[in-house]
C-alpha positions as CSV (number, residue, x, y, z in Angstrom):
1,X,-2.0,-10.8,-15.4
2,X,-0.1,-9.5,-12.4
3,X,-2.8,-7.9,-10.8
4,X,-5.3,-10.9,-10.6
5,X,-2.2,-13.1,-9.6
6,X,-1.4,-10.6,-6.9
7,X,-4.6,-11.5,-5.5
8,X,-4.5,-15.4,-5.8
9,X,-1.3,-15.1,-4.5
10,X,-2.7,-13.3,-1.3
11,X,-5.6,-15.7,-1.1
12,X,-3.5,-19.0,-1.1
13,X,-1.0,-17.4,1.6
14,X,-3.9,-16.8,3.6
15,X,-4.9,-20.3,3.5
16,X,-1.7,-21.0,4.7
17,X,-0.2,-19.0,7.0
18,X,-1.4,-18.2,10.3
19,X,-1.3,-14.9,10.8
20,X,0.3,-12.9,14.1
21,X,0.5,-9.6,15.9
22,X,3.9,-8.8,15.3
23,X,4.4,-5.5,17.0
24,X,2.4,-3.3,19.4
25,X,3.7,-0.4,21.0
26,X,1.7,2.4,23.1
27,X,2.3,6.3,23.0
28,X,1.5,8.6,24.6
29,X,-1.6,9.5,22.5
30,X,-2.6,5.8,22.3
31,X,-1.9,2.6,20.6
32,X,0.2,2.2,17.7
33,X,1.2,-0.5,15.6
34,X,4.7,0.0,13.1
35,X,4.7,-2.7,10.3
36,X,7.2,-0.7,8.0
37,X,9.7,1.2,10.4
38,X,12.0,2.3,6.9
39,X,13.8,5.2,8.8
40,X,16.0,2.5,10.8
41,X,16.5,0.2,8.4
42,X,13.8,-2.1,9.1
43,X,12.7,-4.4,6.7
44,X,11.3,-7.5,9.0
45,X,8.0,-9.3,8.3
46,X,8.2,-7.7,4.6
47,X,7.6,-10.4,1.6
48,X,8.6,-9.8,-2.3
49,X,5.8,-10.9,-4.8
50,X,7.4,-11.0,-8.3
51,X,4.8,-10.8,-11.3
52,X,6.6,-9.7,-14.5
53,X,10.1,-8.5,-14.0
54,X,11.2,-6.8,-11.0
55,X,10.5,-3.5,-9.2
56,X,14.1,-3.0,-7.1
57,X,13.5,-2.1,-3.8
58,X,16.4,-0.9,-1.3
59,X,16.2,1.5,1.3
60,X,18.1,4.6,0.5
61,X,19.0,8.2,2.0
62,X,16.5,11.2,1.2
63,X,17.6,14.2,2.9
64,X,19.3,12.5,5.9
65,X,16.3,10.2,6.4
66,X,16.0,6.8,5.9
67,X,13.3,5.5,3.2
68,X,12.1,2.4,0.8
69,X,12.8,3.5,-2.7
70,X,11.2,2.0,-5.2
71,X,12.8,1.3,-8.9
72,X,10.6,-0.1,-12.1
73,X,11.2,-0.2,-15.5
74,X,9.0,-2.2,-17.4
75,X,8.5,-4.8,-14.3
76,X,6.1,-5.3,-11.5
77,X,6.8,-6.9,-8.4
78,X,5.7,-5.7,-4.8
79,X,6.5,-6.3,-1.1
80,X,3.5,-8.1,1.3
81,X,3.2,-7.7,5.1
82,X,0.6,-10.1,6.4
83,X,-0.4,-9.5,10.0
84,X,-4.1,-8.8,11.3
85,X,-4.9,-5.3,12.2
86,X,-8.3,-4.8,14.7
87,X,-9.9,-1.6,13.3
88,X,-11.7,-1.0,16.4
89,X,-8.3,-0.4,18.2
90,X,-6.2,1.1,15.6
91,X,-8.5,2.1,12.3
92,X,-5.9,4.6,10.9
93,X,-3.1,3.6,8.5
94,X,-0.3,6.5,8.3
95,X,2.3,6.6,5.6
96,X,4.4,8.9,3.5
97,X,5.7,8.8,0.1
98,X,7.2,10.8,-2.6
99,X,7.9,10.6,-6.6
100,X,9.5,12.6,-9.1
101,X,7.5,11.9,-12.4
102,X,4.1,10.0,-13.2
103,X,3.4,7.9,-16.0
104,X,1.6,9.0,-18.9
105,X,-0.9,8.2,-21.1
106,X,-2.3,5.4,-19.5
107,X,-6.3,4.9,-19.2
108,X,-6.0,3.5,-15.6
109,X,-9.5,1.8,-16.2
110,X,-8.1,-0.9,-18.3
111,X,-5.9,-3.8,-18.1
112,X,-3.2,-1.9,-20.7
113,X,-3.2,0.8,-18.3
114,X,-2.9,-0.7,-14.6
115,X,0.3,0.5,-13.9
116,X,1.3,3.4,-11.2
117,X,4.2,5.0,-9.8
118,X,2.9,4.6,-6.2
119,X,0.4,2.3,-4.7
120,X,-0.6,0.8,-1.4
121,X,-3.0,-1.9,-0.3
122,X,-5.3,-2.5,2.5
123,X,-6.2,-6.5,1.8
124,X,-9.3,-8.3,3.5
125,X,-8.9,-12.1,3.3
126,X,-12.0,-13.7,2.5
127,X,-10.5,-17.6,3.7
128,X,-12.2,-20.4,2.1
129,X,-14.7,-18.5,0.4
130,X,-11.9,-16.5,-1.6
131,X,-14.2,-14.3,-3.5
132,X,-15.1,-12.1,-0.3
133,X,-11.3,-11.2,0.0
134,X,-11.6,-7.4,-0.9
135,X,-8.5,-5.0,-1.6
136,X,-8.9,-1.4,-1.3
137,X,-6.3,0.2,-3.3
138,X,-4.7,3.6,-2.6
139,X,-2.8,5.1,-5.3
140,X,-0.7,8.0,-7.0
141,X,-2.8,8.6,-10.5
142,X,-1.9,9.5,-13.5
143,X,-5.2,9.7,-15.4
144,X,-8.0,10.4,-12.5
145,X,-8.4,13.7,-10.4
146,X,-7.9,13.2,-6.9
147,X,-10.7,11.5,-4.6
148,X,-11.8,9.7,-7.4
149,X,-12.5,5.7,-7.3
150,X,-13.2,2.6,-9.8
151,X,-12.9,-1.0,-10.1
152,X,-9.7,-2.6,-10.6
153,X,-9.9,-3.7,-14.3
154,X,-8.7,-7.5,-13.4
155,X,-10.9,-8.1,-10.3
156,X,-13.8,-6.4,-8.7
157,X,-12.9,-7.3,-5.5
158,X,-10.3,-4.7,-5.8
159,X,-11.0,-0.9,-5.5
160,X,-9.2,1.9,-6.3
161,X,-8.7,5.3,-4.9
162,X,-6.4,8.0,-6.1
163,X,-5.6,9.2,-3.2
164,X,-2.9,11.6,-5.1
165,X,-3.0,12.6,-8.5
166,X,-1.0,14.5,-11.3
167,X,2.0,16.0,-10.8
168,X,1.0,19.3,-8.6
169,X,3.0,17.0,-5.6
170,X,6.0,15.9,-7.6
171,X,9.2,16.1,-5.8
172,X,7.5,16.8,-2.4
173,X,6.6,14.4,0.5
174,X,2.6,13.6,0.7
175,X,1.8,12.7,4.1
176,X,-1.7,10.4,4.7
177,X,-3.8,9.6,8.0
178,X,-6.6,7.6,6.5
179,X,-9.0,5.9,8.7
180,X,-9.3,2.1,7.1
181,X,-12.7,0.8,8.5
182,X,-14.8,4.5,7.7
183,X,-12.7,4.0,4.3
184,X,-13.8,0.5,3.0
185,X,-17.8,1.3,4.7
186,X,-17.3,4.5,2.1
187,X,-15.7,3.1,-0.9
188,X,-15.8,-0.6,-1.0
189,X,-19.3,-0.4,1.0
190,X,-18.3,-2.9,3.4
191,X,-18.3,-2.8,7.4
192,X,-14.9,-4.7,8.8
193,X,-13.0,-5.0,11.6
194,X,-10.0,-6.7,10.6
195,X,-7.5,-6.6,8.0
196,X,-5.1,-9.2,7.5
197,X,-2.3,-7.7,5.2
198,X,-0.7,-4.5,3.6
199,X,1.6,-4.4,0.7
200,X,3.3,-1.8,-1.5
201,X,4.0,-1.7,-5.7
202,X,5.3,0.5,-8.0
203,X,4.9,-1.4,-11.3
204,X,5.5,-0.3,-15.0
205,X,5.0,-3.4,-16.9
206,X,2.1,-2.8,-18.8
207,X,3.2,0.3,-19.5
208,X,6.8,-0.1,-20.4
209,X,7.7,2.8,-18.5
210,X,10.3,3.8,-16.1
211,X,9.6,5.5,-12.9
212,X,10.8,5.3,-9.2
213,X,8.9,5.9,-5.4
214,X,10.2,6.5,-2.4
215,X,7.8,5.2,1.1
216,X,8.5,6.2,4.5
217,X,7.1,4.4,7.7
218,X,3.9,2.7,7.7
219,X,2.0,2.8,11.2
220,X,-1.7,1.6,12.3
221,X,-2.6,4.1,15.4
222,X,-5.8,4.8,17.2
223,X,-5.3,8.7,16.4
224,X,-5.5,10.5,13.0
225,X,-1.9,11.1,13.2
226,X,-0.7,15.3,11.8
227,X,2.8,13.8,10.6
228,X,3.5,10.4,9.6
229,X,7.0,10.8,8.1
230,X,8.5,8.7,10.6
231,X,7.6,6.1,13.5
232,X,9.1,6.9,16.9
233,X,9.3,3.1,17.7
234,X,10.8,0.0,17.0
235,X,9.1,-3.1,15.5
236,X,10.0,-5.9,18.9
């Protein structure tokens, strides 16, 4: 049930919380916002959700850089960052991540098979009327081809994407510039300007596998970005 509580969980802390601008810093290209600067040992604004067992995450060394690694076996838990992001200033989301195996032999359309080494989520909050929250889902799959899509088997107001796929990448860095407002018109078929949280799981429990992740910075900029390994600025 983690899934669907992952999203009534999001829904109530949107009911609650009022949510601010943390950080905005400008480049020389243009606006940027950091909300996970991982390479310096930031962790602030960052919330753990706990659903069945516990994903461990702890930032660790790769390579002389600093990144979030993520550890699950047989758990799910995942870490929130609520703060509203204007689309029309800063529609692309940049991160990095990384993982040495995939899970296997999961049918990714079911309940049974929900699990994945590496996701990340765009959420929409829908406020009183909580059925119009949306969550587009990017993911590392183990059952779908890249660029493929589907409903989330525990709500339909979440969308999946397998933005990675197999294990062609494994071991390797896989760097994304996505732009979130052409991305929801495309797969979600909705037009917004705001999203109001983004939050990160690696989860195993349906599954009862082990596997681990590793995510490097996450950064909202006005600019498709070419290398999004690390943010050049500190969160304020």
């Amino acid at each position: 049930m983690k899934k669907y509580y992952l999203m009534t969980i999001l829904w109530c802390a949107f009911l609650t919380v009022i949510i601010t601008v943390r950080s905005e810093t400008i480049t020389v290209e243009g606006k940027k916002i950091v909300i996970g600067l991982f390479s310096l040992g930031k962790m602030v604004g960052w919330q753990s959700e706990m659903f069945d067992g516990e994903t461990l995450y702890r930032l660790v060394k790769d390579k002389n850089k600093q990144v979030l690694m993520a550890d699950s076996e047989s758990a799910a838990s995942g870490l929130v960052y609520k703060q509203q992001i204007d689309l029309e200033q800063t529609p692309w989301l940049n991160w990095s991540w990384k993982t040495e195996s995939v899970l296997t032999g999961l049918d990714e359309t079911q309940k049974t098979g929900d699990d994945f080494t590496a996701r990340l989520y765009v959420i929409v909050d829908g406020g009183l009327v909580f059925w119009q929250t949306h969550a587009l889902n990017y993911v590392w799959s183990s059952s779908h081809e890249k660029g493929e899509k589907w409903s989330n088997p525990y709500t339909s107001n979440a969308t999946m994407f397998a933005i990675e796929a197999g294990e062609a990448a494994l071991g390797d860095w896989q760097h994304y510039s996505r732009n979130i407002r052409s991305d929801f018109k495309q797969l979600v078929g909705k037009d917004i300007r705001y999203i109001d949280a983004v939050a990160i799981m690696t989860d195993t429990d349906n599954s009862r596998q082990k596997t681990k992740a590793y995510y490097g910075d996450i950064f909202f900029t006005d600019k498709k970005q070419e290398s999004v390994m690390e943010s050049d600025d500190e969160i304020n």
